[in-house]
N, C-alpha and C positions, 0 to 999 in steps of 0.2 A: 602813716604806713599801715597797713591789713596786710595779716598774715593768716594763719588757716590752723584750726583747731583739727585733730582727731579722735574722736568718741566711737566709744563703742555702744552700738545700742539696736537691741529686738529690731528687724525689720517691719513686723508691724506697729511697735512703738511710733519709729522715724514716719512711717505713711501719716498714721492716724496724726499725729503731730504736724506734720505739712497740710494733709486737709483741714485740720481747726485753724492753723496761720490763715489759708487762703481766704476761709470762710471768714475771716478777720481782716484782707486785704494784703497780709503779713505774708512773708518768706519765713521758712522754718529760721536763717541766719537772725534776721530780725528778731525774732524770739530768742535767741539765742543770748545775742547780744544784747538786749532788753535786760533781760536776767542776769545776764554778768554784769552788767552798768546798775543794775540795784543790788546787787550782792557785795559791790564794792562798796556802793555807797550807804548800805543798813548793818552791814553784816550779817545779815540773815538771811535765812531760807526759810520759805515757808509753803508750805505742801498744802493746797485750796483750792478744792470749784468754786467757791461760796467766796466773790469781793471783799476784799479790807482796805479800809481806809489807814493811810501811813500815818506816820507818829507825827509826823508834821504837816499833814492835814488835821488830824485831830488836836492839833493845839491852835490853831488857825482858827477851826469851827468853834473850840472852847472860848476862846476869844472873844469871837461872832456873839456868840451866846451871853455872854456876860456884857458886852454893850450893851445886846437887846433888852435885858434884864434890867440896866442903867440909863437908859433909853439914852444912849448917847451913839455920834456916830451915825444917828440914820437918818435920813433925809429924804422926804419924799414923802407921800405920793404927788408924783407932778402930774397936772392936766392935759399936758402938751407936752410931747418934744420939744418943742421951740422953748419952755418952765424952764425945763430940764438944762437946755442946752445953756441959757442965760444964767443958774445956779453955777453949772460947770465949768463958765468962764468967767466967774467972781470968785472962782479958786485960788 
């Protein structure tokens, strides 16, 4: 069920905010609800031009990382798709 929020906000805020969405493919709602759906799920806000990687990407890369460092876990380089595909179905 969708129900309808009401905010109050600059009407050039809301423009400016609609054309960054579009220019993004996005509806300002999209955005909207983006941000509410991680605000539930971090409990945080965070106020940024400049991308961050989430707390659970960066334990995921830290991970990455320490295989590579162990050399474990990696596999490859294959010569072929066809290497590749025959490694992948000896999984």
């Amino acid at each position: 069920m969708q129900t309808v929020i009401h905010i109050k906000s600059d009407k050039e805020v809301k423009e400016n905010a609609q054309k960054a969405a579009k220019e993004l493919g996005l509806t300002l709602s999209d955005v909207i609800n983006a941000s509410l759906r991680n605000f539930i799920r971090t409990r945080e806000v965070i106020f940024s031009h400049t991308p961050r990687m989430t707390p659970e990407l960066e334990k995921i890369i830290a991970k990455v990382e320490k295989d590579i460092k162990h050399n474990r876990n990696i596999f490859g380089p294959f010569e072929t798709a066809e290497e590749m595909d025959k490694f992948l179905d000896s999984q």
